[in-house]
C-alpha positions in Angstrom: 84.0 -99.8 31.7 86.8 -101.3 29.4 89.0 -104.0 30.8 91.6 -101.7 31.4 90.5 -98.3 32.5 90.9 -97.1 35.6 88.1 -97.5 38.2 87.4 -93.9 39.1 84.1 -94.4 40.8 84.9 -95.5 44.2 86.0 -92.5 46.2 84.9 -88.8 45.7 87.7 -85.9 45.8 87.6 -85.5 49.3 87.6 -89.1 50.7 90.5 -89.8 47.9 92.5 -86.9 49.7 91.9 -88.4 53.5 92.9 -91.9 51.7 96.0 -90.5 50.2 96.7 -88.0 53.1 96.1 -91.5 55.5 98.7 -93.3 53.1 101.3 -91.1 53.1 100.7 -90.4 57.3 101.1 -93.9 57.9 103.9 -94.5 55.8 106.1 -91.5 57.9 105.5 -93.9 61.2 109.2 -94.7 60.8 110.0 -91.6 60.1 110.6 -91.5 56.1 108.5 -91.8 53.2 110.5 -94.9 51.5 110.8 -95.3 47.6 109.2 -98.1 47.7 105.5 -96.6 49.9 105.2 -93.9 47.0 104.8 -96.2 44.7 102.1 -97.7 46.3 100.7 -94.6 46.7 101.5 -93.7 43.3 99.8 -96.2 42.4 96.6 -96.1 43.8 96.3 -92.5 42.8 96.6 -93.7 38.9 94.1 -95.8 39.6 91.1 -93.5 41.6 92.5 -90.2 40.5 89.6 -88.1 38.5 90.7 -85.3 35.9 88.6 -83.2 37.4 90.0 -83.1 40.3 92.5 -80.6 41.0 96.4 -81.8 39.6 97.8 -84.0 41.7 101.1 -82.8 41.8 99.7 -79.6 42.9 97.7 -81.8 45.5 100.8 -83.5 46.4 103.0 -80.4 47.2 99.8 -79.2 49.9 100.0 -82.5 51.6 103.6 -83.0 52.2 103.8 -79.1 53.3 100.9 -80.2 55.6 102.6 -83.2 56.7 106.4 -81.8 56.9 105.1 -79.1 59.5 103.0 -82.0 61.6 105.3 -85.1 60.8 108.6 -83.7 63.5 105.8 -83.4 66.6 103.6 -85.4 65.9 106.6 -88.5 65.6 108.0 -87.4 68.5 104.9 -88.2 70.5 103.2 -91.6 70.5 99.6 -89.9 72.1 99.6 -86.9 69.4 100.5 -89.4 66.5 97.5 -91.3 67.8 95.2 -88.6 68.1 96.3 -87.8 64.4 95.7 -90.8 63.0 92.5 -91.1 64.6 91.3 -87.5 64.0 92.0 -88.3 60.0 89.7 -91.6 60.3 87.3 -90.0 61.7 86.9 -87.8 58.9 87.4 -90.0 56.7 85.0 -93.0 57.4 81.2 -90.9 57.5 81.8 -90.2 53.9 82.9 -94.8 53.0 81.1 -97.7 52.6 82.5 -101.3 53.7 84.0 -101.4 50.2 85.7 -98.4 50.4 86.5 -99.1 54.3 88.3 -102.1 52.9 90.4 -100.6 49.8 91.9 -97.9 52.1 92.8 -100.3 54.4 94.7 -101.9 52.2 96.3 -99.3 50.8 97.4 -98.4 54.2 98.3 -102.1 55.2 100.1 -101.9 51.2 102.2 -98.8 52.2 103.2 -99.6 55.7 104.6 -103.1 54.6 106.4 -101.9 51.2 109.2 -101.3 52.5 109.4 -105.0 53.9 109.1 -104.3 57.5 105.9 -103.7 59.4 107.1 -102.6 63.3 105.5 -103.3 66.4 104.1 -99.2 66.7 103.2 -99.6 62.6 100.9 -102.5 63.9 99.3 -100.8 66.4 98.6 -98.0 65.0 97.2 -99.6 61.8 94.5 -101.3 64.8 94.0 -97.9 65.9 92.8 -96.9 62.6 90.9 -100.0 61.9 89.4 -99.9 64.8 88.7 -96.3 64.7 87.4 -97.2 60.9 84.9 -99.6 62.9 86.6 -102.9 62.0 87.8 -105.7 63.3 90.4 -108.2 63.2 88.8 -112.1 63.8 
C-alpha cells in the first residue's frame, strides 16, 4: 500500500454502513447533525469507502431518510434511543475484530465531541454502546 492511499481493507460494505449509520446516530443525540460531526464522518468515509460499493451519496440520502423518520421518536425517548443504539451494536459487532471494535469507537467518540461538547446523556450512551460493543473503560 502506498504511503498515502487510503486503507480500504478494514471494514466490509456492511459493517462500514452500521459504522457510518452508528456515526451519524450518535452525532443526532443533541438533536442536530453539526458541520463540524460530518466532517468527521466525511472523513472516515474517504478513508474506508470502497468503489465498489454502491455511491455514497446515494448511500447517504437512504440513511438520513432512515434516520429523519426514527431521529423525532426515537430523541424524544431516552429508553427507545437506547434500545436503538444498542439494537445497531449488536448488529454491528459479530461481523468486527478488536481493531475494528476500536476504530469505530473512535469515530463515534470523534463525532460526538466535534462539535466541542460531549453532554452527560452523549457519555452514557457512548458506555452503552461500548459496553454493548463488549468493552470496557479501566
Amino acid at each position: 500500500m502506498l504511503e498515502n492511499e487510503p486503507n480500504t481493507e478494514v471494514f466490509n460494505e456492511n459493517s462500514l454502513k452500521n459504522a457510518v449509520y452508528s456515526a451519524i446516530l450518535m452525532s443526532l443525540i443533541d438533536g442536530e447533525l453539526h458541520e463540524t460531526e460530518w466532517k468527521v464522518i466525511q472523513s472516515f468515509v474517504n478513508e474506508h469507502w470502497r468503489e465498489e460499493y454502491e455511491d455514497f451519496k446515494t448511500y447517504q440520502g437512504v440513511v438520513k431518510k432512515r434516520i429523519t423518520r426514527e431521529v423525532e421518536t426515537i430523541l424524544a425517548d431516552p429508553e427507545k434511543l437506547k434500545h436503538q443504539i444498542e439494537a445497531v451494536v449488536e448488529e454491528l459487532t459479530p461481523e468486527l475484530t478488536l481493531p475494528q471494535k476500536n476504530i469505530v469507537l473512535n469515530l463515534v467518540g470523534d463525532v460526538m465531541v466535534a462539535d466541542g461538547i460531549m453532554t452527560l446523556e452523549e457519555s452514557k450512551l457512548f458506555t452503552v454502546f461500548m459496553e454493548k460493543m463488549g468493552l470496557q473503560i479501566y
